[in-house]
Structure formats: structure tokens, C-alpha cells
C-alpha positions, 0 to 999 in steps of 0.5 A: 620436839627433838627424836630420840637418839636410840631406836625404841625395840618395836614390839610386834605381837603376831598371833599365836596360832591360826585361827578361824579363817586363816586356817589354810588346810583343806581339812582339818582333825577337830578337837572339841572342848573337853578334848574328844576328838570329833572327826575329819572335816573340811575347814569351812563346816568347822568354822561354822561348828566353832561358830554355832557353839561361840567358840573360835578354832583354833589351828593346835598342830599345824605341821601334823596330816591333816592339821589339828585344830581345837574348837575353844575360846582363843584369849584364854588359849592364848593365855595358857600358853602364855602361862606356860611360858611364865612357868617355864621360865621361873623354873629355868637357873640362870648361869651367870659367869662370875669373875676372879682376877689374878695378877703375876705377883699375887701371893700364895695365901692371896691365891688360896683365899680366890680359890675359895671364892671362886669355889663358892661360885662352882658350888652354886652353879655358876662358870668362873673366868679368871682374868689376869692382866699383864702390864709392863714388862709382865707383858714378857713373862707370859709363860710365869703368867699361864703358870701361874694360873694353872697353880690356882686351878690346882688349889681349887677342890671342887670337880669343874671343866675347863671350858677355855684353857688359858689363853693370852688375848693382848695383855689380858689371859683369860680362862674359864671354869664350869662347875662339873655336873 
């Protein structure tokens, strides 16, 4: 049987919080199930209370003095968090960068009709990055090909930022554009 090529991304599932035993603190701030703080105690007497009641505890705020723990079932804490996140993420807007590509030669209703484009993308959030390619003896007229795009940022109405201004990276010039908030 013949090995993959490409190594397989190893998914290690570390716990979420420290539980039980791994609990290192001396004393711990015990929280109970409804969230009623109960009280100051070493860690060994609230493992046994989370015990007698079939419950885990679960270590919450491990940084604080003395560290926060919560006597409650660990998969279905693991599971709010995980929730969570999933919510947290659905609601994120992903930026994506869309590209304009312009040439030297590209005429003036051609440059309006770009202008609209990349408008368009400005409008819905997303960054542009207009690229120009140079090629030949276009490679000598970099000057008319800065200018050139700095008339077809002149044509965009839409208030955005330059977050790269034009810049020549062998025979490609390169700038991009973010929508201005």
C-alpha cells in the first residue's frame, strides 16, 4: 500500500477546561448549578461535593484569585461553548478581496465601466486590489502606469482607503482599496 503524499492535519482535541482532578489550585471559588456562589474550599472536599451530586467541576476562570470552578456536567459545558463559537462565527462578515485588473492601454469608458465594478464591491464590504500588468516596453512607462491608476481611483465615488498605494513589484503594480467605514 503506497503512503499518502501530503500529511493528513492531526486534529488533537484538548480539553476545554480542567476538570476534576486536574484541577491544580489549593482552593477553589465553587459555583453551583444555578450559578449561587457556595463558598471558598479546598479542591479535594469540591470534588467530592461535585461527586455526591453526580455532577463534574469544572475549573471556569482559571487565571482568577483563587480560581473559579462550576459544579456541572462537562459535555454539555463543553457543548455550550461549542455552541457559542458557532454562533459567533455565523455572525462574523468575512472580508474577501476582489480583484480589478487594468492595463496601460484600457480606455476611458472601459476604466468608468471597472470603476462601477469595483464600486460595487466597496459597496458590500469587501477590499479591492487593482492589478495592472505591464508587459514589454510598458515595462519602461511606469510613471503613465501609476497614473493611470491613480485616474481610475479618481473615478470611483464611493469613500474608501488606500490601504496600499501603487507600487511596482517587478512587472506587476499593485494597490489595494478598503471600503471606508
Amino acid at each position: 500500500m503506497r503512503k499518502g503524499r501530503y500529511k493528513q492535519a492531526q486534529t488533537t482535541s484538548r480539553p476545554v477546561a480542567r476538570i476534576n482532578a486536574q484541577i491544580q489550585a489549593p482552593e477553589v471559588r465553587v459555583i453551583d448549578v444555578e450559578g449561587n456562589m457556595v463558598g471558598i474550599m479546598p479542591v479535594a472536599k469540591a470534588i467530592e461535593q461535585a461527586r455526591a451530586s453526580g455532577l463534574d467541576l469544572v475549573e471556569i476562570a482559571p487565571k482568577a484569585n483563587p480560581p473559579v470552578a462550576k459544579l456541572i456536567n462537562y459535555d454539555k459545558y463543553r457543548y455550550q461553548l461549542e455552541k457559542l463559537a458557532r454562533q459567533q462565527r455565523k455572525h462574523q462578515k468575512k472580508v474577501e478581496i476582489k480583484g480589478i485588473r487594468l492595463s496601460v492601454r484600457t480606455g476611458d469608458h472601459d476604466l468608468q465601466v471597472k470603476a462601477t465594478r469595483a464600486e460595487k464591491f466597496l459597496k458590500e464590504g469587501n477590499k479591492v486590489k487593482i492589478d495592472m500588468f505591464l508587459r514589454g516596453r510598458e515595462r519602461g512607462n511606469t510613471n503613465q502606469a501609476i497614473e493611470q491608476i491613480k485616474k481610475y481611483m479618481q473615478k470611483l465615488t464611493v469613500p474608501y482607503i488606500i490601504e496600499q498605494h501603487p507600487s511596482r513589484l517587478g512587472h506587476i503594480i499593485n494597490a489595494i482599496l478598503a471600503p471606508k467605514q
